[in-house]
C-alpha positions as CSV (number, residue, x, y, z in Angstrom):
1,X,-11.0,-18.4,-5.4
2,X,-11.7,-15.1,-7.5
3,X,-11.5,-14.8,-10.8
4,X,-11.7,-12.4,-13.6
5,X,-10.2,-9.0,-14.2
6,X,-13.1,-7.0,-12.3
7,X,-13.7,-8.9,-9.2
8,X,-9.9,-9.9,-8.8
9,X,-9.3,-5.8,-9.1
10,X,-12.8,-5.3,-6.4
11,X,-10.6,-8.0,-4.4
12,X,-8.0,-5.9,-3.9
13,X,-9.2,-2.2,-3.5
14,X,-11.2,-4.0,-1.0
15,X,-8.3,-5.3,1.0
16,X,-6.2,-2.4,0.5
17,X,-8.7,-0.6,2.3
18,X,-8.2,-2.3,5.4
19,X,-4.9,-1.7,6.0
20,X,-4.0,2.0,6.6
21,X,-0.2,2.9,5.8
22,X,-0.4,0.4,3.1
23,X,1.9,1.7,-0.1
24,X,1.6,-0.5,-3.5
25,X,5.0,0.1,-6.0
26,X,5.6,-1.0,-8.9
27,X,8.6,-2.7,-9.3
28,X,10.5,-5.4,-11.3
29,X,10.2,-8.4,-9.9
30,X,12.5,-11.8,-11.4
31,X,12.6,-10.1,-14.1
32,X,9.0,-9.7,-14.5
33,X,6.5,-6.4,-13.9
34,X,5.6,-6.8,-10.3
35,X,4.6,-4.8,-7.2
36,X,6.1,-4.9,-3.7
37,X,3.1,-3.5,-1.0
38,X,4.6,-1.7,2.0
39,X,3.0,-1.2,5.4
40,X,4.4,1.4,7.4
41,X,7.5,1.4,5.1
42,X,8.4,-2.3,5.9
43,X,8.0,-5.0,3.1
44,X,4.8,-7.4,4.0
45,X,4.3,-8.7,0.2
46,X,6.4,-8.9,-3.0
47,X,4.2,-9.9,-6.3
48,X,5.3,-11.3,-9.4
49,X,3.0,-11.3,-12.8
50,X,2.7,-13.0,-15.6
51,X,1.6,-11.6,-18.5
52,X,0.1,-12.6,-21.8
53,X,-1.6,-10.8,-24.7
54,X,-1.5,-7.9,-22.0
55,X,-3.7,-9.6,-19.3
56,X,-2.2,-11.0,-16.3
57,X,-1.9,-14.9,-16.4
58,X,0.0,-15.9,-13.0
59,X,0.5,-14.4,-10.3
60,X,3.4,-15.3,-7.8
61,X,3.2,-13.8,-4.5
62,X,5.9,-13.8,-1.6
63,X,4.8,-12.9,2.1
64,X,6.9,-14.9,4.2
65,X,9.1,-12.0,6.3
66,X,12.0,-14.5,6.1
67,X,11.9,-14.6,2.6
68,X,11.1,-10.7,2.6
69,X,14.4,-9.8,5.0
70,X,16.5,-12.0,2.6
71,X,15.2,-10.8,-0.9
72,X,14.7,-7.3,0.4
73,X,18.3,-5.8,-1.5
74,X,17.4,-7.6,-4.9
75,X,14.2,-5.5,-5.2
C-alpha cells in the first residue's frame, strides 16, 4: 500500500515513466474531478477522486478494457 500525498505522487511519476506514449487528462469523471490516462491514444485507465478539505480522500480506478470500450462515450 502507499500512502501519503508525497510518496502516492513519487508512485506515480514513477510509473508514468515507464510507459512511453502515456497521456494523463483531466476529465470529469461520475460527476467527480478525475483523470482518464491514454497510451498510444487508446483508454487503458479511467480515475475517479474523492475529495475533501481539498486533499484527495478515495480514489476509484477503472482498467478493465471492457469496462473502458463501454464507458468510453460518457467520458
Amino acid at each position: 500500500m502507499v500512502e501519503g500525498a508525497k510518496s502516492i505522487a513519487q508512485y506515480l511519476i514513477h510509473i508514468a515513466g515507464k510507459a512511453p506514449g502515456l497521456t494523463l487528462l483531466e476529465r470529469t469523471v461520475n460527476r467527480r474531478p478525475g483523470l482518464v490516462a491514454q497510451h498510444t491514444g487508446v483508454a487503458v485507465t479511467v480515475a475517479a477522486f474523492s475529495v475533501t478539505g481539498g486533499r484527495i480522500t478515495r480514489i476509484w480506478a477503472v482498467r478493465n478494457p471492457e469496462k473502458l470500450r463501454q464507458g468510453a462515450t460518457g467520458l
